[in-house]
C-alpha positions in Angstrom: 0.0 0.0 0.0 2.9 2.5 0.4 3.9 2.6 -3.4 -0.5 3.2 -4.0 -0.3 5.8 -1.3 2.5 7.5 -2.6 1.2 7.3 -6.4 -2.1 9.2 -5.5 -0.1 11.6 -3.4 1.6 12.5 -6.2 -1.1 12.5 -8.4 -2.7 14.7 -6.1 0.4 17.0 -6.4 0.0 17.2 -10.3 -3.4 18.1 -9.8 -3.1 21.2 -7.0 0.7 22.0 -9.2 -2.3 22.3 -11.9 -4.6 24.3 -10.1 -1.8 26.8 -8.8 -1.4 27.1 -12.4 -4.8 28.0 -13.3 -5.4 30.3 -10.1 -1.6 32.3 -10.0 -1.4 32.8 -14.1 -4.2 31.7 -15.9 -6.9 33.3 -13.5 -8.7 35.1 -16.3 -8.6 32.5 -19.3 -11.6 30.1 -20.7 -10.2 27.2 -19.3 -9.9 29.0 -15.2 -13.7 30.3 -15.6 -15.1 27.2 -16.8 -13.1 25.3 -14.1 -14.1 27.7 -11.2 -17.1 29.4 -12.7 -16.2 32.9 -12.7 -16.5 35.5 -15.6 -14.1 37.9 -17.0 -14.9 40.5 -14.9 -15.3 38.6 -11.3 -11.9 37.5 -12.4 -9.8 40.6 -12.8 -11.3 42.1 -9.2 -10.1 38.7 -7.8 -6.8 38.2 -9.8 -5.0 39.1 -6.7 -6.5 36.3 -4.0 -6.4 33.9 -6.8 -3.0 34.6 -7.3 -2.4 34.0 -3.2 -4.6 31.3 -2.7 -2.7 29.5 -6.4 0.6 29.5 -4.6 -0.9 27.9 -1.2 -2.0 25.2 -3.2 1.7 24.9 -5.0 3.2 24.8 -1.7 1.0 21.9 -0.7 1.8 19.7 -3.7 5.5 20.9 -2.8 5.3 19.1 0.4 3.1 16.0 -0.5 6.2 15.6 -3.3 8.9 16.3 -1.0 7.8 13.6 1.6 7.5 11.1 -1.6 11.1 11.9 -2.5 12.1 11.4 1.1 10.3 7.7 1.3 12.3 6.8 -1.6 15.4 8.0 -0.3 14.7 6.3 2.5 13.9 8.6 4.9 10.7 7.0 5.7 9.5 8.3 8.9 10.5 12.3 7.7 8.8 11.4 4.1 5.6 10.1 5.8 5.0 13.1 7.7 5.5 15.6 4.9 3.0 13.4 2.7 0.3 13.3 5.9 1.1 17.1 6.1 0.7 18.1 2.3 -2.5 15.9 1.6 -4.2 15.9 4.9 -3.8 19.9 3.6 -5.4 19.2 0.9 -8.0 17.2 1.8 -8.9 19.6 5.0 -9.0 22.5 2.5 -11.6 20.4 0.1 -13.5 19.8 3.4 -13.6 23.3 4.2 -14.8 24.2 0.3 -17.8 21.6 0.4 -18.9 22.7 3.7 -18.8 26.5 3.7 -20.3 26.5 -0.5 -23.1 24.1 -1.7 -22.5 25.1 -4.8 -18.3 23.9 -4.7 -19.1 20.8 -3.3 -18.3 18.9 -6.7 -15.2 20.9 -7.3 -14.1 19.9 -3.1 -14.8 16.1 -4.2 -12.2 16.6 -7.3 -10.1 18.6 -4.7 -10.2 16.3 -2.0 -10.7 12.8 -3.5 -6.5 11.7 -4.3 -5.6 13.5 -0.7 -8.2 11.1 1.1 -7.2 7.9 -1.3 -3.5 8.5 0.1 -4.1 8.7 3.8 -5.9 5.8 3.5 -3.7 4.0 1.7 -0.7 5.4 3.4 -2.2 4.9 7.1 -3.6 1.1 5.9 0.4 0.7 5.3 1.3 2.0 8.9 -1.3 -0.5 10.2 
């Protein structure tokens, strides 16, 4: 289960290094409005937290990839907890999406469903 675990946390790594993407430099194209339903004009008065919140979710795939690296260098217990910190992150911040907007809690599942798959895989592995 630790090779599983550490596949979706990357995977979940590609996706938020994707979102930071969209949010931080893409805010205001056709592919960012369709993903996070904004217009043209809701996105240039919130280019600026987009950009911010973009780079939070870089630094969280940062982590979740730095702990993978560290398992297969063989720094197990150090690479462990920087996976549990990057996805459990990830999937608190999806958490906090669905509950505080009904109308985001498709875009929390896609958030948060690799980040949940890994803890469970990576804490079935601890067991």
């Amino acid at each position: 289960m630790l090779i599983t675990g550490l596949v979706l946390a990357t995977l979940a790594a590609l996706l938020h290094g994707y979102i930071f993407a969209l949010e931080s430099f893409a805010w205001a194209s056709p592919a960012a409005q369709r993903t996070f339903g904004h217009t043209a004009q809701e996105a240039e008065r919130t280019r600026f937290m987009a950009f911010n919140q973009g780079f939070y979710n870089l630094f969280l795939a940062l982590l979740a990839v730095a702990g993978v690296v560290a398992v297969l260098a063989g720094a197990t217990v150090v690479g462990l907890t920087l996976v549990f910190a990057g996805v459990g992150s990830m999937l608190a911040a999806a958490l906090v999406l669905g509950i505080s907007s009904p109308p985001h809690r498709s875009a929390a599942l896609k958030q948060g469903a690799l980040p949940l798959l890994a803890l469970i895989a990576l804490t079935i592995h601890l067991l």
